[in-house]
PyMOL Python script that loads the backbone (N, CA, C, O; Angstrom):
from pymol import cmd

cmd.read_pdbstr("""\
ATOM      1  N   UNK A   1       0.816  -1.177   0.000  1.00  0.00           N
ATOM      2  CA  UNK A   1       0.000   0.000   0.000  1.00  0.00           C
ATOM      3  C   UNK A   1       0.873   1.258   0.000  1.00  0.00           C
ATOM      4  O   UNK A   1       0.508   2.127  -0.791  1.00  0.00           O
ATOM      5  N   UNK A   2       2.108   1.553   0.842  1.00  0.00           N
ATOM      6  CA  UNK A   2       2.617   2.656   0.880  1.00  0.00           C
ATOM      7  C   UNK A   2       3.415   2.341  -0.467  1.00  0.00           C
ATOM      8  O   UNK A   2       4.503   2.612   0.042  1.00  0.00           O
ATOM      9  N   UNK A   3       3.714   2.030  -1.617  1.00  0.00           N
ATOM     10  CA  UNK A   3       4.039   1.664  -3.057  1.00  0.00           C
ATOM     11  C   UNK A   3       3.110   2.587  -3.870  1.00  0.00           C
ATOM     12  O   UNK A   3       3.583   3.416  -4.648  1.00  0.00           O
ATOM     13  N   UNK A   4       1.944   2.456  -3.707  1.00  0.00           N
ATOM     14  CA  UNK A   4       0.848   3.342  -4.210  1.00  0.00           C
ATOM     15  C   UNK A   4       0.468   4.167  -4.179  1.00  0.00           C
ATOM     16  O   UNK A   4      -0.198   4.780  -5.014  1.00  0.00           O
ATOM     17  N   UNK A   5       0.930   4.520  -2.764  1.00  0.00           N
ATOM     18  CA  UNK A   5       0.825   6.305  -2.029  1.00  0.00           C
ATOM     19  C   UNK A   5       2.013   6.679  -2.338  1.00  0.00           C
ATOM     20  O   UNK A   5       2.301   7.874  -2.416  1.00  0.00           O
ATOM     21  N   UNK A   6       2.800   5.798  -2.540  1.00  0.00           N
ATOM     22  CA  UNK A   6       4.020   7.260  -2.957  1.00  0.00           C
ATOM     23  C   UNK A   6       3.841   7.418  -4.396  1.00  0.00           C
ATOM     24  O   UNK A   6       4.646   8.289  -4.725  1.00  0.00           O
ATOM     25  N   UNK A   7       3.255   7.056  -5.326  1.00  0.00           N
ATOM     26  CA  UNK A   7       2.744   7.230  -6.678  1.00  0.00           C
ATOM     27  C   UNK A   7       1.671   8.194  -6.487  1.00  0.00           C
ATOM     28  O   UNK A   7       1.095   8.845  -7.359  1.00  0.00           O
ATOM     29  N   UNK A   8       1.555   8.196  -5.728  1.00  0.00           N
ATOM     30  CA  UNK A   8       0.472   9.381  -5.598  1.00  0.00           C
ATOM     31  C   UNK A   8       0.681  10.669  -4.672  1.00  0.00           C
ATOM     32  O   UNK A   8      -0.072  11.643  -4.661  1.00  0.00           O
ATOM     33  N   UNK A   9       1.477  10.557  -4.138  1.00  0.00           N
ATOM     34  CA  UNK A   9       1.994  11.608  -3.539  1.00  0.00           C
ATOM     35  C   UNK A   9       2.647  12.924  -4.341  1.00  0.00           C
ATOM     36  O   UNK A   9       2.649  12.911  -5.572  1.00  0.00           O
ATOM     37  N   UNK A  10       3.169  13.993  -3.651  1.00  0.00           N
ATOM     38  CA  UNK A  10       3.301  15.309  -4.236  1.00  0.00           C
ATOM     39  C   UNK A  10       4.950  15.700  -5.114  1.00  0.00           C
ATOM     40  O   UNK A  10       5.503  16.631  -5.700  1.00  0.00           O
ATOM     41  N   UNK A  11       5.248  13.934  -4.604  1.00  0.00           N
ATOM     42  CA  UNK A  11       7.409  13.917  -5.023  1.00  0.00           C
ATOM     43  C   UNK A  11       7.614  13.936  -6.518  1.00  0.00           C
ATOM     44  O   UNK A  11       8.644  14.259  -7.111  1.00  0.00           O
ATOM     45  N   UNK A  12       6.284  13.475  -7.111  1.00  0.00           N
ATOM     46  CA  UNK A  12       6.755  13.261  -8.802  1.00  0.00           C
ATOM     47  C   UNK A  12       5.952  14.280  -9.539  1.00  0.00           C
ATOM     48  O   UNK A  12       4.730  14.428  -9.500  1.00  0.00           O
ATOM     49  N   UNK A  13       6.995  15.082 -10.340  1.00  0.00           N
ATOM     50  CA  UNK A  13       6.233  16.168 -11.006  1.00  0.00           C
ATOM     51  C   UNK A  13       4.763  15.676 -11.759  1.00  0.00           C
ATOM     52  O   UNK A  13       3.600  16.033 -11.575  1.00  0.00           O
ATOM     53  N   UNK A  14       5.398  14.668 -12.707  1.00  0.00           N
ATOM     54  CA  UNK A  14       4.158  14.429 -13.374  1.00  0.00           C
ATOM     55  C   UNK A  14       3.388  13.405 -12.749  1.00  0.00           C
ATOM     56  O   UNK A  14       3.930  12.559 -12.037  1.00  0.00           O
ATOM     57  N   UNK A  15       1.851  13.428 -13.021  1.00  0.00           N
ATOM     58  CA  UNK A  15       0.348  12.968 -12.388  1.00  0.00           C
ATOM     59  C   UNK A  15       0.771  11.723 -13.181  1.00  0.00           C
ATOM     60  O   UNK A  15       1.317  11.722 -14.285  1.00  0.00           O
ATOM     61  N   UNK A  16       0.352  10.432 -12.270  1.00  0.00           N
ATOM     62  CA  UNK A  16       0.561   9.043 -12.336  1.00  0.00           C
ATOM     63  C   UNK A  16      -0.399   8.521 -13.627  1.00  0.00           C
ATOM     64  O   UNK A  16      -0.094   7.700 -14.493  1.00  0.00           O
ATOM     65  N   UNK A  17      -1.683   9.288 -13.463  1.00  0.00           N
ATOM     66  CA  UNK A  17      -2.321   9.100 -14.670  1.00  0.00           C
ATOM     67  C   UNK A  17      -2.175   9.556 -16.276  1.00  0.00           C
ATOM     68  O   UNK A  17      -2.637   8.911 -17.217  1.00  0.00           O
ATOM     69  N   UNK A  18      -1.472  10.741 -16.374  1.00  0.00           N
ATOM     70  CA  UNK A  18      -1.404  11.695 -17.143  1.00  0.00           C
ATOM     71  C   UNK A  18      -0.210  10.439 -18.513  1.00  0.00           C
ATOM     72  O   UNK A  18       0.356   9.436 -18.077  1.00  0.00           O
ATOM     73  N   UNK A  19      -0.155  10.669 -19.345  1.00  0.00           N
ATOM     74  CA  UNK A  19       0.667   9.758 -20.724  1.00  0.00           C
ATOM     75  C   UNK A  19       2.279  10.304 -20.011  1.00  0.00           C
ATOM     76  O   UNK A  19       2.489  11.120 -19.114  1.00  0.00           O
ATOM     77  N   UNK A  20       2.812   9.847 -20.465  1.00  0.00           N
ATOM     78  CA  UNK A  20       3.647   9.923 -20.188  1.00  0.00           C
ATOM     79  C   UNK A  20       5.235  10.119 -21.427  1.00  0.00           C
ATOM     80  O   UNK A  20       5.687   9.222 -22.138  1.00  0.00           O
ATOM     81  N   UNK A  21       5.621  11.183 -21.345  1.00  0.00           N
ATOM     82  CA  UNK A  21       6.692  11.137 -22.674  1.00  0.00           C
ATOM     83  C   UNK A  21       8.250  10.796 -22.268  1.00  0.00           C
ATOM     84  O   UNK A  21       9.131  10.906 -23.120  1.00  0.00           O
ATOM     85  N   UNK A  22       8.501  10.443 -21.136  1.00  0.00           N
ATOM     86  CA  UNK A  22       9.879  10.298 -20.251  1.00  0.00           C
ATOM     87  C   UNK A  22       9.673   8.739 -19.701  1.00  0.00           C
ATOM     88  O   UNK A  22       8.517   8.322 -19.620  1.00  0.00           O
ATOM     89  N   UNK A  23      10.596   8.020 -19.385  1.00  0.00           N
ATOM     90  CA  UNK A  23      10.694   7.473 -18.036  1.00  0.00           C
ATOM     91  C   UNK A  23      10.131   7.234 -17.422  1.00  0.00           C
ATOM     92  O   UNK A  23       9.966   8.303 -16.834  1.00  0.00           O
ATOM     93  N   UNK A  24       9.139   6.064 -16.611  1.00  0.00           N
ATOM     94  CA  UNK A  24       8.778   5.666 -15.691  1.00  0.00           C
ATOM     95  C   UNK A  24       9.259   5.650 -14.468  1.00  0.00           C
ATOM     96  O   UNK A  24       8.836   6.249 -13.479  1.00  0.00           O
ATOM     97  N   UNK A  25      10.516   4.663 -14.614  1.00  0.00           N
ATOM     98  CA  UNK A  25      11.329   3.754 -14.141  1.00  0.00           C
ATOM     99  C   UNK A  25      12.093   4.265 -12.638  1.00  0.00           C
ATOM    100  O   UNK A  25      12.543   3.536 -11.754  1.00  0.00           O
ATOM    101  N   UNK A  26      12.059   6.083 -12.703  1.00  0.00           N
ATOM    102  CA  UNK A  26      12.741   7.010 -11.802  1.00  0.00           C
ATOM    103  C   UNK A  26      11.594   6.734 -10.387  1.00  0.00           C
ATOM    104  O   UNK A  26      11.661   6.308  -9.234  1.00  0.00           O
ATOM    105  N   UNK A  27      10.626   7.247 -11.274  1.00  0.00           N
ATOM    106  CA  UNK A  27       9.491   6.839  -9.808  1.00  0.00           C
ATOM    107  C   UNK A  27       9.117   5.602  -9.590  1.00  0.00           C
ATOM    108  O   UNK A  27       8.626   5.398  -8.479  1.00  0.00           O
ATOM    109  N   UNK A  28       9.224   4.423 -10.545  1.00  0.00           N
ATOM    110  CA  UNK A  28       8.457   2.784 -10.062  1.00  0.00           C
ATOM    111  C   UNK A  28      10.064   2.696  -9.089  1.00  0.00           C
ATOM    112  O   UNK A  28      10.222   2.003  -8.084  1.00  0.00           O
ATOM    113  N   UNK A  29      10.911   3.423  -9.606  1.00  0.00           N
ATOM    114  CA  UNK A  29      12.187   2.503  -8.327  1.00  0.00           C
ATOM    115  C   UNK A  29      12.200   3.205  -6.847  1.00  0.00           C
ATOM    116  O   UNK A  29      12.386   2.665  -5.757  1.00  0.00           O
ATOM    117  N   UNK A  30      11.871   4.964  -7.240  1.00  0.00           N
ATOM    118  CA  UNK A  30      12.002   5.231  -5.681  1.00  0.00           C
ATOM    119  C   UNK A  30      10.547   5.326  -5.060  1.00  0.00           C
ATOM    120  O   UNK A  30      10.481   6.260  -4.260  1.00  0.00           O
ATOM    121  N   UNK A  31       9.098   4.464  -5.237  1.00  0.00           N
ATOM    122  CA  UNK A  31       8.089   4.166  -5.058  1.00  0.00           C
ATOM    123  C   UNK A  31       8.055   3.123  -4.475  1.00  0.00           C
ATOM    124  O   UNK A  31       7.137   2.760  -3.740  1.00  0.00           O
ATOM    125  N   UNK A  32       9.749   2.086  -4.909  1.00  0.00           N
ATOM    126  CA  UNK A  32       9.724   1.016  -3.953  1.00  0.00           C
ATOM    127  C   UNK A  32      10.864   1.176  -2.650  1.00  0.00           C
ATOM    128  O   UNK A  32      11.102   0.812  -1.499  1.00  0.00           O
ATOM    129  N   UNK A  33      11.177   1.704  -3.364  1.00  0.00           N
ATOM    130  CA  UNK A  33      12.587   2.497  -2.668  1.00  0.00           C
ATOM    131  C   UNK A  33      12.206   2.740  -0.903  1.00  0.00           C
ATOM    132  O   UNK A  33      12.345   2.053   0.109  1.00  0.00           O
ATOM    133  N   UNK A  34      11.569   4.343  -1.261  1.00  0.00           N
ATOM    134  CA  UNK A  34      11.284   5.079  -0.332  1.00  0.00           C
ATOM    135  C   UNK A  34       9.842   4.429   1.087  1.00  0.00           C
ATOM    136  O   UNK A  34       9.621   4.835   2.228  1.00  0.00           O
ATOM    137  N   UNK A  35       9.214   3.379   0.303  1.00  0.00           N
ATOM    138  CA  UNK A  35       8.298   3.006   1.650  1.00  0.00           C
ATOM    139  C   UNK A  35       9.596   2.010   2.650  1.00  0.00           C
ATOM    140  O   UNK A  35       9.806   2.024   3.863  1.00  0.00           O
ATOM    141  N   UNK A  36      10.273   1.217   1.545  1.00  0.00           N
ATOM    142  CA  UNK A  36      11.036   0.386   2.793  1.00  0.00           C
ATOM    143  C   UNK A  36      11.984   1.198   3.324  1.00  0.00           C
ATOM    144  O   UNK A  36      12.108   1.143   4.548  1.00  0.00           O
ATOM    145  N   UNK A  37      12.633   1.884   2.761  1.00  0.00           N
ATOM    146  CA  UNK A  37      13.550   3.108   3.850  1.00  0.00           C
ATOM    147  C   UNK A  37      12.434   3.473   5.329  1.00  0.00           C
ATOM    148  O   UNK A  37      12.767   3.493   6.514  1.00  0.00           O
ATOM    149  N   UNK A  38      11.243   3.695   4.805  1.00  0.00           N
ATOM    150  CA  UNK A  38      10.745   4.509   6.066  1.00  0.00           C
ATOM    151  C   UNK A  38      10.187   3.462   6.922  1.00  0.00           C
ATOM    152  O   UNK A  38      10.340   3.411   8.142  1.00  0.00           O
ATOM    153  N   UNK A  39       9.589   2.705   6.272  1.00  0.00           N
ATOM    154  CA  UNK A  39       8.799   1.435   6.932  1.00  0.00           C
ATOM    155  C   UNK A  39       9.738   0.530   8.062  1.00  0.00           C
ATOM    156  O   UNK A  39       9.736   0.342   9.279  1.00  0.00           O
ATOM    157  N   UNK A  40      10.483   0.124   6.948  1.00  0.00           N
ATOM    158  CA  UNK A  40      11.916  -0.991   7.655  1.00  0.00           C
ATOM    159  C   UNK A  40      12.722  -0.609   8.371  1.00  0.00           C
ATOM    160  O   UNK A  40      13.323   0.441   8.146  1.00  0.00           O
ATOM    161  N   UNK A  41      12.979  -1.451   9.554  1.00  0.00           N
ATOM    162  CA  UNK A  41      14.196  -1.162  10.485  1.00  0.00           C
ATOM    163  C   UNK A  41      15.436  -1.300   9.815  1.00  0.00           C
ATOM    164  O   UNK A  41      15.375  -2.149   8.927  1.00  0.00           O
ATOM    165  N   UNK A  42      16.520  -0.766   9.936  1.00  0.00           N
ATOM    166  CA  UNK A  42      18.063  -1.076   9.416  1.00  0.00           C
ATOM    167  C   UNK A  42      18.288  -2.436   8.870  1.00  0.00           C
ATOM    168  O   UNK A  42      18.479  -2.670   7.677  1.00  0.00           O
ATOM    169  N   UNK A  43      18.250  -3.373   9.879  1.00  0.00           N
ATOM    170  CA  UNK A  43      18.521  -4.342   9.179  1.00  0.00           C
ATOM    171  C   UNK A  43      17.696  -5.022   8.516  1.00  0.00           C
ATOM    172  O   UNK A  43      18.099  -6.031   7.938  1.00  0.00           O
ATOM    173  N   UNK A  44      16.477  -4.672   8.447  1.00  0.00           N
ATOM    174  CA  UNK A  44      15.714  -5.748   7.391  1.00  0.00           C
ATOM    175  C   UNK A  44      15.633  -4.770   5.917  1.00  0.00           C
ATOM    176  O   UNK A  44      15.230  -5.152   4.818  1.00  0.00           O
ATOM    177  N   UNK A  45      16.191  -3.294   6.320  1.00  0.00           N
ATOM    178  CA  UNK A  45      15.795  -2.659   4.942  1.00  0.00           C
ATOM    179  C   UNK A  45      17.605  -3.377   4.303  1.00  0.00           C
ATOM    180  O   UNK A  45      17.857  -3.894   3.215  1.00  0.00           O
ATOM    181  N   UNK A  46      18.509  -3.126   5.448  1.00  0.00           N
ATOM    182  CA  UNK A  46      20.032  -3.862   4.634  1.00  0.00           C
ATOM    183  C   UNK A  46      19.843  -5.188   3.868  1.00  0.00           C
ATOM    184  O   UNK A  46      20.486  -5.371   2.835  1.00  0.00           O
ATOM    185  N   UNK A  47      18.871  -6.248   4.396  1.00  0.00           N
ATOM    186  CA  UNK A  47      18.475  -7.574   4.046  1.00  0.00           C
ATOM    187  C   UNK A  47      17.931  -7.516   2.596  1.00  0.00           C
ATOM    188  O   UNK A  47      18.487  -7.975   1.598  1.00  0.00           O
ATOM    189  N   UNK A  48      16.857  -6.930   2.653  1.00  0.00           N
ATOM    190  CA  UNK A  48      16.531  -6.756   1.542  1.00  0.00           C
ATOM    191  C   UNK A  48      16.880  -6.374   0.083  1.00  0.00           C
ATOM    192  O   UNK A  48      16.664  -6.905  -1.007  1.00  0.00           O
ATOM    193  N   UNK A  49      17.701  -4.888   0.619  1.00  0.00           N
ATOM    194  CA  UNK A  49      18.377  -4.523  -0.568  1.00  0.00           C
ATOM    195  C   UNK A  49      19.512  -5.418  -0.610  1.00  0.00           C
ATOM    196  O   UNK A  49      19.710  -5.918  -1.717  1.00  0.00           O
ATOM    197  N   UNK A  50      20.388  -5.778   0.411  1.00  0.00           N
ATOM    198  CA  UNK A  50      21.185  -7.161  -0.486  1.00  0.00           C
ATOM    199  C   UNK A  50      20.639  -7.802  -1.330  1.00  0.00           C
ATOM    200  O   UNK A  50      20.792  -7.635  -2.540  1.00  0.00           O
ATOM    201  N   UNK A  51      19.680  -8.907  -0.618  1.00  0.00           N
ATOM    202  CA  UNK A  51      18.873  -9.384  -1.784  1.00  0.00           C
ATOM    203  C   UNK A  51      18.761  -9.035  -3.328  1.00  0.00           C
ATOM    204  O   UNK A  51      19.034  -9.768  -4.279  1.00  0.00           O
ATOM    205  N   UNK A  52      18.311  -7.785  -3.336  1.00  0.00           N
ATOM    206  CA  UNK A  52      18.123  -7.203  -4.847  1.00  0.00           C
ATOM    207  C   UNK A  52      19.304  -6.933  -4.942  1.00  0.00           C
ATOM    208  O   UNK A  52      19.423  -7.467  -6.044  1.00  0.00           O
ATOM    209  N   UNK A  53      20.753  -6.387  -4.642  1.00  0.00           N
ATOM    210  CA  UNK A  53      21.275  -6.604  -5.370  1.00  0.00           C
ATOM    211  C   UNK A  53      22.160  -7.768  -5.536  1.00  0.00           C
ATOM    212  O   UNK A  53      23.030  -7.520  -6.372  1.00  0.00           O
ATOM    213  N   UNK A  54      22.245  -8.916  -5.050  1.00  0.00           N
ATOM    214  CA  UNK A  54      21.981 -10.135  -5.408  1.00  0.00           C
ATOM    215  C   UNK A  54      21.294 -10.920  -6.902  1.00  0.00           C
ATOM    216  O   UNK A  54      21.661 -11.760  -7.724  1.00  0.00           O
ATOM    217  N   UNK A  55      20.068 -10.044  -6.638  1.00  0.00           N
ATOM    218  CA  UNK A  55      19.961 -10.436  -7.769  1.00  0.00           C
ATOM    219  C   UNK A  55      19.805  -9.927  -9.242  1.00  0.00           C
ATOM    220  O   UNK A  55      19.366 -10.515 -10.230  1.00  0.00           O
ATOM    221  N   UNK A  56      20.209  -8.884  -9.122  1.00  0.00           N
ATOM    222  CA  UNK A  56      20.784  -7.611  -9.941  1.00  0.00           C
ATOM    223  C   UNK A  56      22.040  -8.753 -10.791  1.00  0.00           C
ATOM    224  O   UNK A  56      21.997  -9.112 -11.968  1.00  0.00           O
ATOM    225  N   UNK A  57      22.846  -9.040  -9.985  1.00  0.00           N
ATOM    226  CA  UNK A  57      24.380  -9.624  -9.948  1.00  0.00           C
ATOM    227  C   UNK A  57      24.318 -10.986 -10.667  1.00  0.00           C
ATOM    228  O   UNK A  57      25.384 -11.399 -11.124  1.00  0.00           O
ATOM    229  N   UNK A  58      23.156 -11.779 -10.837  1.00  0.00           N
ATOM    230  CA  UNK A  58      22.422 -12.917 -11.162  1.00  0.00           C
ATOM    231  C   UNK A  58      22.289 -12.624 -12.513  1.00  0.00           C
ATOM    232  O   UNK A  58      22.933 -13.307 -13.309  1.00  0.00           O
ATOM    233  N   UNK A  59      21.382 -11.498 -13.024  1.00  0.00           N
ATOM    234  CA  UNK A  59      20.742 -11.689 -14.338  1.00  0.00           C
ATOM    235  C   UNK A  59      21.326 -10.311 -14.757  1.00  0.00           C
ATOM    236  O   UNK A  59      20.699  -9.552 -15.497  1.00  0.00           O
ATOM    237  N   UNK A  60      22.415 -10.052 -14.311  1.00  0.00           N
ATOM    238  CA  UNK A  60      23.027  -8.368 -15.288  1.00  0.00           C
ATOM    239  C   UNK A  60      23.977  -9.590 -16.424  1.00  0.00           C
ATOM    240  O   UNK A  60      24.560  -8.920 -17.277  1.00  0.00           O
ATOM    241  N   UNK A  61      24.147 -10.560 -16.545  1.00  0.00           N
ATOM    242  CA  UNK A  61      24.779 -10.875 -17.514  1.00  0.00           C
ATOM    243  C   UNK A  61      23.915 -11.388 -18.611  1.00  0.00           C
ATOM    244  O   UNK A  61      24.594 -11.578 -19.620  1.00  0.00           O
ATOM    245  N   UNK A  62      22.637 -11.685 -18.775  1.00  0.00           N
ATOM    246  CA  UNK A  62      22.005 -11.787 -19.400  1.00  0.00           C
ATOM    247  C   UNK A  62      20.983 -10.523 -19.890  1.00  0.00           C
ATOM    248  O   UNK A  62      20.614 -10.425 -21.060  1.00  0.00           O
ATOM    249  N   UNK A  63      20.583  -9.572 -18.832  1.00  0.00           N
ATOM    250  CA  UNK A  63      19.756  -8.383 -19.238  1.00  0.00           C
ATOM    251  C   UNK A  63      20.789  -7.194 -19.017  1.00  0.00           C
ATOM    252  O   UNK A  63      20.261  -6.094 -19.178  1.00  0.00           O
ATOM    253  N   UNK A  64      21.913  -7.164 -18.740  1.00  0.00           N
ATOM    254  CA  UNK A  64      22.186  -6.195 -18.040  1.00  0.00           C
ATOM    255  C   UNK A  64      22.617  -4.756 -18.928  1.00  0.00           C
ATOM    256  O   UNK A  64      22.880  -3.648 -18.461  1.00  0.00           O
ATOM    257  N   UNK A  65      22.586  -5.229 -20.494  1.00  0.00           N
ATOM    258  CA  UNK A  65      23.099  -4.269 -21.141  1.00  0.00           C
ATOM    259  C   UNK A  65      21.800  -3.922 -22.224  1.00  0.00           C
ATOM    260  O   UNK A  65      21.841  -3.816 -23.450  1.00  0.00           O
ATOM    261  N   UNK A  66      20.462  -3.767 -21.144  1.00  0.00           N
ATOM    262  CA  UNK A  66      19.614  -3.393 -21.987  1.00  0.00           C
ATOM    263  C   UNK A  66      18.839  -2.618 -21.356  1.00  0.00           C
ATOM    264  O   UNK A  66      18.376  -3.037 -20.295  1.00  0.00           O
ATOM    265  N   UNK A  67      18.454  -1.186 -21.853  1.00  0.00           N
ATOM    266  CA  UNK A  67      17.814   0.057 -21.234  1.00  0.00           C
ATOM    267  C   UNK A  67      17.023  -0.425 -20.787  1.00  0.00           C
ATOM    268  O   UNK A  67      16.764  -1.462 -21.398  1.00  0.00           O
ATOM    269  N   UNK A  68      15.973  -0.143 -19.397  1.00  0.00           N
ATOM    270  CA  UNK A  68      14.905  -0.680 -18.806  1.00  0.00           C
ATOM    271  C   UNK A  68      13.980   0.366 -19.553  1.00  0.00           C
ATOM    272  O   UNK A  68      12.805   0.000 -19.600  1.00  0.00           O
ATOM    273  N   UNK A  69      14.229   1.493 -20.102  1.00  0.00           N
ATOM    274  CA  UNK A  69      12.816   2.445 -21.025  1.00  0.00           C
ATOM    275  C   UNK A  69      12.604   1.565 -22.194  1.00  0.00           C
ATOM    276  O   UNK A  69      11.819   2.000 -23.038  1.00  0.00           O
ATOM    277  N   UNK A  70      13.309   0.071 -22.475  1.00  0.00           N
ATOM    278  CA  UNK A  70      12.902  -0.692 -23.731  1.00  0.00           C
ATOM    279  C   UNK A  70      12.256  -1.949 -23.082  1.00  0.00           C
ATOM    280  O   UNK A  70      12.004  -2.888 -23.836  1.00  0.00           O
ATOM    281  N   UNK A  71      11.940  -2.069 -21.663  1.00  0.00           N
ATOM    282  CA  UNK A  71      10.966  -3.189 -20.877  1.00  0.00           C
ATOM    283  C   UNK A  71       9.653  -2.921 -21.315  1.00  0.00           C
ATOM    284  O   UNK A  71       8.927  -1.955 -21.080  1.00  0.00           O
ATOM    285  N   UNK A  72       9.471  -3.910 -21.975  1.00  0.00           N
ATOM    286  CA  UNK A  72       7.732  -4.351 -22.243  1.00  0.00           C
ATOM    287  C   UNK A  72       7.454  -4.336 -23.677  1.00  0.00           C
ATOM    288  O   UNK A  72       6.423  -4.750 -24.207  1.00  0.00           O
ATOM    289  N   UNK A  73       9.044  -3.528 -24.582  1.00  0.00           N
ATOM    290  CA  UNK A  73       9.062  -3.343 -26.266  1.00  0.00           C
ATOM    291  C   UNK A  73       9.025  -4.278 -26.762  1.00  0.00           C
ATOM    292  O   UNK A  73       9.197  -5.246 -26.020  1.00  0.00           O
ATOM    293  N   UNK A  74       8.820  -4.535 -28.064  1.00  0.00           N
ATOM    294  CA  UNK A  74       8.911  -5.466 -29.085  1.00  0.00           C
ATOM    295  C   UNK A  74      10.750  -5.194 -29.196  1.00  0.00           C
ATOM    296  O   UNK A  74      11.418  -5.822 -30.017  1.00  0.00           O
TER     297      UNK A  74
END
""", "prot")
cmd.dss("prot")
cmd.show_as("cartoon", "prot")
cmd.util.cbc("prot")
cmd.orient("prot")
């Protein structure tokens, strides 16, 4: 839920609904970003983001040299 409120909150210039001619990707990351910073204690927010980047470290040799503004393209 706090994923959704920060999409809706006052941090991203442009309205969540509105088309979009830029980038997503700035706000879907600090939308996930910013609830576990505030939510999570130290070490479960450290746990976590290991994790991801874990698995960042996993599949950057197979995706890793491809823009995420070309996720979902033909």
């Amino acid at each position: 839920m706090a994923h959704e409120l920060a999409h809706h909150s006052d941090l991203f210039v442009d309205k969540f609904e509105d088309e979009r001619k830029d980038s997503i990707w700035f706000e879907k990351g600090m939308c996930g970003y910013l609830p576990r910073k505030i939510v999570l204690d130290e070490t479960a927010f450290k746990e976590i983001t290991n994790i991801k980047l874990e698995l960042v470290k996993v599949h950057k040799g197979k995706y890793g040299k491809h823009s995420l503004d070309k996720f979902g393209t033909n």
